[in-house]
N, C-alpha and C positions, 0 to 999 in steps of 0.2 A: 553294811556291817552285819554280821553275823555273830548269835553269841548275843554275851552278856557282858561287853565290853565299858567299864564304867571308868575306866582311867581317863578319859579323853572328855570329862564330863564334871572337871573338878571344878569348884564354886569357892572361890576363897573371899569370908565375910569382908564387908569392907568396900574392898573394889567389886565383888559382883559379876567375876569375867566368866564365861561361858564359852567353852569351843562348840559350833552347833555344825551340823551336816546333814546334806538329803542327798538322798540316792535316789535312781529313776528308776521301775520296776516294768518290765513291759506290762501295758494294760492298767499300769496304776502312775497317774502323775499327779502332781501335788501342786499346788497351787498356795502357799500361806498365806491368810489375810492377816496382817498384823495391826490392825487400830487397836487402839485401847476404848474397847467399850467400855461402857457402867457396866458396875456386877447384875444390874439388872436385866442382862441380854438384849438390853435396847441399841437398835444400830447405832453406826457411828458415821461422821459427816468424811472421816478423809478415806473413804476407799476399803473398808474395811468388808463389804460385803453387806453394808445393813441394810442397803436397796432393794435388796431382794435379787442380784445379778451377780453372775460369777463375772473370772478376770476378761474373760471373752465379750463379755455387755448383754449374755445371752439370758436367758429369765433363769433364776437359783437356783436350787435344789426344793423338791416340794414337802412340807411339813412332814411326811414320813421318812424324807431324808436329811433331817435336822436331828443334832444330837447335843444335849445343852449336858455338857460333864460340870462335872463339883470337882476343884482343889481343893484338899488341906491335910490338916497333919492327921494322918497319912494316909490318905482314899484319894482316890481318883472312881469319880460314884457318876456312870453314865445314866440320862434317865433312862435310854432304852439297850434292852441286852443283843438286837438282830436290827437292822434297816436293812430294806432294799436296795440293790446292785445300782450302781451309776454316780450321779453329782452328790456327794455328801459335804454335808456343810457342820464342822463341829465347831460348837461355841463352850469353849474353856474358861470357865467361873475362880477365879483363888477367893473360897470363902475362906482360906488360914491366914496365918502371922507371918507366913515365910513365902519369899520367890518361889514359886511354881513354874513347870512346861508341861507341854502336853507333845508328846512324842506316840506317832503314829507307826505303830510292826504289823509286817505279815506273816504270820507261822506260815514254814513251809513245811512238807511232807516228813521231814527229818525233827520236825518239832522245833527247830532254830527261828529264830525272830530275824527279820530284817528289817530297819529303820525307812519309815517313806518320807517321812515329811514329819514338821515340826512347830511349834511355836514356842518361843524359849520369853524369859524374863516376865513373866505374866504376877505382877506385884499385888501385894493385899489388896482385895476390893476392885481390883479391876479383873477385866475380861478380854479376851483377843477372836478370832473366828478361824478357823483352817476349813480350809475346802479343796477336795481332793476327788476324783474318780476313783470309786472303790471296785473289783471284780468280786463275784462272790468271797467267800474262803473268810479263813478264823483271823481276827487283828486284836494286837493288843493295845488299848491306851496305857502311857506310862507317865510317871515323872524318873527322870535320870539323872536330877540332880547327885551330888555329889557333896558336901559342906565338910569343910576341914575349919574347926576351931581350939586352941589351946593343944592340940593335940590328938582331939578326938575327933572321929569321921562319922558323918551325917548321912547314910545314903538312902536318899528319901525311897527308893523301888524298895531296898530288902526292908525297907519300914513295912510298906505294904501298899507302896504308892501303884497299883498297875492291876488292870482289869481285861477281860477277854471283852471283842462285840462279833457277832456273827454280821456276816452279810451275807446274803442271799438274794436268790434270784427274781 
């Protein structure tokens, strides 16, 4: 996905539905870990990553490649602004009132975003983990939510939900 494509992204209150997508990038694959952690960034028993192992069983990403982000209305607040090139492991926090996701882009050369991977429905007070091989280069975390209610549109990004992370070598 390219662009700023937020139609494919609507959240209508209520039912809670969400269309979600990952795209493969060469040199970048995604792996989502979806447990629901505690907001506490404490692991979790079903698979989620909190062992300290990626999806391979291989040993995690090491503590300068762990990235513990803040949801809510409306930041997406990573603790660190660069980590090192390889296994990253992002653990998505919703400290707001509302549904969060944490959607991972890479700017390309043209300044375009392109969507790698994802973790969607991350509710108040809970937490999920994504781990992903990252190459150097600029990435955005986002929320792309979308909320339509009574009539009025909610779109948590042009709120101000989306932050740049450097990776580097």
């Amino acid at each position: 996905m390219k662009g700023h494509d937020l139609d494919r992204r609507t959240v209508l209150k209520g039912g809670m539905a969400s269309l979600a997508a990952a795209a493969g990038l060469a040199g970048c694959t995604g792996g989502a870990q979806s447990g629901n952690d505690s907001a506490n960034g404490s692991g979790g028993a079903n698979g989620s990553g909190g062992n300290g192992s990626n999806a391979s069983g291989t040993p995690g990403a090491s503590d300068d490649r762990k990235v513990r982000v803040v949801l809510n209305e409306w930041q997406v607040k990573p603790d660190a602004k660069s980590v090192p090139s390889g296994q990253v492991t992002f653990n998505a926090v919703n400290k707001g009132h509302e549904v969060h996701e944490l959607v991972v882009r890479q700017r390309s050369d043209d300044g375009a975003y392109e969507e790698l991977d994802e973790v969607d429905d991350i509710g108040k007070g809970t937490s999920k983990k994504l781990q992903m091989k990252l190459e150097p280069g600029t990435y955005e975390l986002a929320c792309l939510i979308v909320e339509k209610e009574d009539g009025e549109t909610e779109d948590h990004y042009k709120l101000g939900m989306h932050e740049t992370i450097e990776v580097a070598n």
